[in-house]
C-alpha positions, 0 to 999 in steps of 0.5 A: 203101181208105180213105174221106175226109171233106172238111168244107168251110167254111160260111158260112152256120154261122159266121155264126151262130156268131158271130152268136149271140156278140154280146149287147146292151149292158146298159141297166140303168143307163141305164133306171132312169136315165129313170125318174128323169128322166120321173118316171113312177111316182114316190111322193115328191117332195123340194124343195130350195130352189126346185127339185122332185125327184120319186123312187121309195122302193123305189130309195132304199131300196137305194141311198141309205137313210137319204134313204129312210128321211127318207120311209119313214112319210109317205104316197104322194106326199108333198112332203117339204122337204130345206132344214132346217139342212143345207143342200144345193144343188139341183144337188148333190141332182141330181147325187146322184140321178142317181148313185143311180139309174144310177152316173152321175158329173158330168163331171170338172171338175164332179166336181173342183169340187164332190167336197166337197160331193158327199161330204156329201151321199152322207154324209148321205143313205147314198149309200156309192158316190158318197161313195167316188167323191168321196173318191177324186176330193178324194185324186186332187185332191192333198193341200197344205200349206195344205189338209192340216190342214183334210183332216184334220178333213173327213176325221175328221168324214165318216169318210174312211179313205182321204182321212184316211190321205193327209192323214196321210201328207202330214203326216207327210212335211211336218210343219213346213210343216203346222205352220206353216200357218192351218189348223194352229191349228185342228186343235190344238183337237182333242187326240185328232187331235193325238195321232194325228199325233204317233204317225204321226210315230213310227211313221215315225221306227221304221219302223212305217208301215202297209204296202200288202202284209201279213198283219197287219190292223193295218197293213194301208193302208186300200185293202188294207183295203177290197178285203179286205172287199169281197172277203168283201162286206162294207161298206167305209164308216167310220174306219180303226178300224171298218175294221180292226175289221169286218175281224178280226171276219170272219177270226176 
């Protein structure tokens, strides 16, 4: 004789079971968000113009450190003015904040508008997310006959590898029309950027384009670059050239 065992469903077990798979939504973002907006806790305070910030140092210090570092000796509660020779407009400066303090980008058309600006600021106060996510939108903008030359130069001066490399790109497909447009003349004051648009334009003409998929690091595109070092977490700020270097000194 053979027993059988009949199971039989139980409600009551398999809603706890999956019960117990829901998890609350993280908050983290959103908490440390409020203690911005409530100040509560705050140790320095910024002006900028005629508007005040109030932040706290320990959050800086890890998310924009060189803002951190401009009230690292200056006692708690300090009032420090940001409206020295660069200046920065105080819905920039929010913006930045809130981004540090909970990843929180301005709305698109925002964002669209004032990615140049937003990239400055991130630049200069060590903000190295939302200086990628500003590249990215200024990339996503497009590139322009009349804006190429003058993309080049922004580009070189805020150490934008991505944005340097589209705008080259662009050149390189319309170079004539480049030449011909008002930003032109202003670029060809920078010889050592003329010389590298000059060795673009070859690299095209012998098929020595950098490439998006390859083993060799010096012709790797720059996403290809940044997702390698992120891979090894390692810092994906800077030029092609500290890129490309930072990236043979961690596979060697």
């Amino acid at each position: 004789e053979v027993g059988l065992q009949v199971l039989k469903n139980n409600p009551s077990r398999d809603y706890a079971f999956k019960a117990s798979l829901w998890k609350p939504s993280p908050t983290l973002g959103k908490d440390i968000l409020r203690l911005l907006e409530s100040g509560d806790l705050a140790d320095v305070t910024f002006t900028v113009g005629l508007e005040t910030f109030s932040a706290h140092r320990a959050v800086l210090a890890s998310r924009a450190p060189a803002l951190a570092d401009l009230v690292r000796d200056t006692p708690t509660g300090a009032v420090v003015s940001l409206d020295d020779g660069n200046r920065i407009d105080p819905s920039i400066f929010r913006s930045l904040l809130r981004f540090v303090y909970g990843e929180e980008l301005p709305p698109p058309e925002d964002l669209k508008r004032d990615a140049r600006a937003l990239l400055e600021a991130a630049n200069r106060f060590g903000c190295v997310r939302l200086k990628l996510a500003a590249e990215s939108a200024i990339v996503y903008e497009g590139i322009a006959v009349s804006t190429a030359a003058e993309l080049v130069l922004f580009a070189e001066a805020h150490d934008c590898a991505l944005l340097k490399e589209v705008a080259v790109d662009f050149f390189v497909d319309r170079a004539a029309e480049v030449m011909a447009s008002e930003g032109w003349s202003v670029l060809t004051e920078s010889a050592s950027t003329v010389l590298e648009l000059t060795e673009a334009l070859a690299r095209r003409s012998t098929s020595l384009e950098r490439e998006e998929t390859t083993d060799d690091i010096e012709r790797m595109r720059v996403v290809t670059l940044r997702r390698k070092l992120d891979d090894k977490n390692l810092e994906v700020d800077g030029s092609r050239t500290i890129l490309v270097k930072r990236l043979k000194t961690a596979s060697s």
